[in-house]
N, C-alpha and C positions, 0 to 999 in steps of 0.2 A: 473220349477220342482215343482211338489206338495209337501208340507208340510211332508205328508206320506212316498213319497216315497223318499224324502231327508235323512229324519227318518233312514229309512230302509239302505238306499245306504250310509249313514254313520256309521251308525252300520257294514254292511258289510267290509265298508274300514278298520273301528277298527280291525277289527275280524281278516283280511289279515293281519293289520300292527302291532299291538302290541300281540298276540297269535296267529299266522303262524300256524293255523288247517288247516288238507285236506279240501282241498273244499267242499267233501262230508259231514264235517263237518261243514260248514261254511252253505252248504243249511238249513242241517236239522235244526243249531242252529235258521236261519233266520225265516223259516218256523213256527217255535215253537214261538219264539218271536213277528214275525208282524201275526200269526195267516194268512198266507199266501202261495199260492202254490207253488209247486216245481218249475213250470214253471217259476214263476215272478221271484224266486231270480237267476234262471240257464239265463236269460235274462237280470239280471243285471250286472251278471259276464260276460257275452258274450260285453256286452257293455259299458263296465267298461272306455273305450278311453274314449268314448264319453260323459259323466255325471261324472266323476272323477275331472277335471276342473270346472266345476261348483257351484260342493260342496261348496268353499268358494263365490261364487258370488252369490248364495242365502243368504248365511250370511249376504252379504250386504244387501240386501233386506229386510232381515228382521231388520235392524236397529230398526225400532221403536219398535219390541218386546225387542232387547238389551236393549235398554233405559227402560223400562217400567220392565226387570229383576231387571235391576244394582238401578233402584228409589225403589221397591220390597224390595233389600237386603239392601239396607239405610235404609228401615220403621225398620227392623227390629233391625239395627242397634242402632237406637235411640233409641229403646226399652230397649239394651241390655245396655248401656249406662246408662240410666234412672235406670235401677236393680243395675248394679253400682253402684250408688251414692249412691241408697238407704242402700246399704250393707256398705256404708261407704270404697267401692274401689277405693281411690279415681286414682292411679295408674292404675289399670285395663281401667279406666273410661276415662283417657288420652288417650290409645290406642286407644280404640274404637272410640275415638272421629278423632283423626290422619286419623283413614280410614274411619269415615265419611269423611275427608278433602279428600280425594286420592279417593273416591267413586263421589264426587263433581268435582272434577277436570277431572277425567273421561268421565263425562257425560258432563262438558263444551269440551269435548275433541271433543266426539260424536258428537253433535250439533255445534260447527264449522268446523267439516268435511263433513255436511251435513247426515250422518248417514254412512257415508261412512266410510266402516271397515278393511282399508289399516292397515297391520302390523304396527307398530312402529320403523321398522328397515325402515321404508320408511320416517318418519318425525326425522330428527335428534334433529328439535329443543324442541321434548319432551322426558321430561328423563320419563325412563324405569322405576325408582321405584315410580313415582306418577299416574301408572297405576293401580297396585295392591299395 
């Protein structure tokens, strides 16, 4: 599945699952959003069996874009970190640091699962709160 149209067909699934619009709503919103014809989104609805399983298995795929967000939102974190200290937070400044730790752990999570993006309810022997 392309990029695009993972885009899109996840957008759509949102649209169906957490705000239940008529579909005719659900086109037009599509349309407006991926700049897109009626046709494409009335053919993803049609085919909704078929690329709805998927969804998540291109996630895996993209592991290495995961890696390169979750290393992204550590820069930033260190940054924020760094303003900390300078503000003399030094409380605030523990925080961020904890989830640089839980951001680190993460990403060793990633890279021993080979980028492989299995839920957490599938590996028991990692706890749930040194994800986030």
């Amino acid at each position: 599945m392309k990029a695009e149209d993972h885009e899109r067909r996840r957008r759509i699934w949102e649209l169906l699952v957490y705000e239940d619009p008529a579909l005719t709503d659900v086109i037009k919103t599509i349309t407006e959003e991926f700049e897109t014809s009626k046709q494409t989104v009335e053919a993803d609805l049609d085919s909704i069996d078929e690329w709805l399983p998927k969804l998540d298995l291109f996630r895996q795929v993209q592991g290495v874009a995961l890696l390169a967000e979750l290393r992204q939102n550590r820069q930033r974190l260190y940054e924020m970190a760094g303003e900390a200290r300078d503000d003399d937070e030094l409380v605030e400044e523990r925080k961020i640091r904890a989830e640089i730790n839980r951001s680190l752990n993460m990403e060793r999570y990633l890279s021993d699962s080979s980028l492989n993006t299995t839920p957490v309810a599938n590996k028991p022997e990692m706890l749930e709160d040194q994800l986030f």
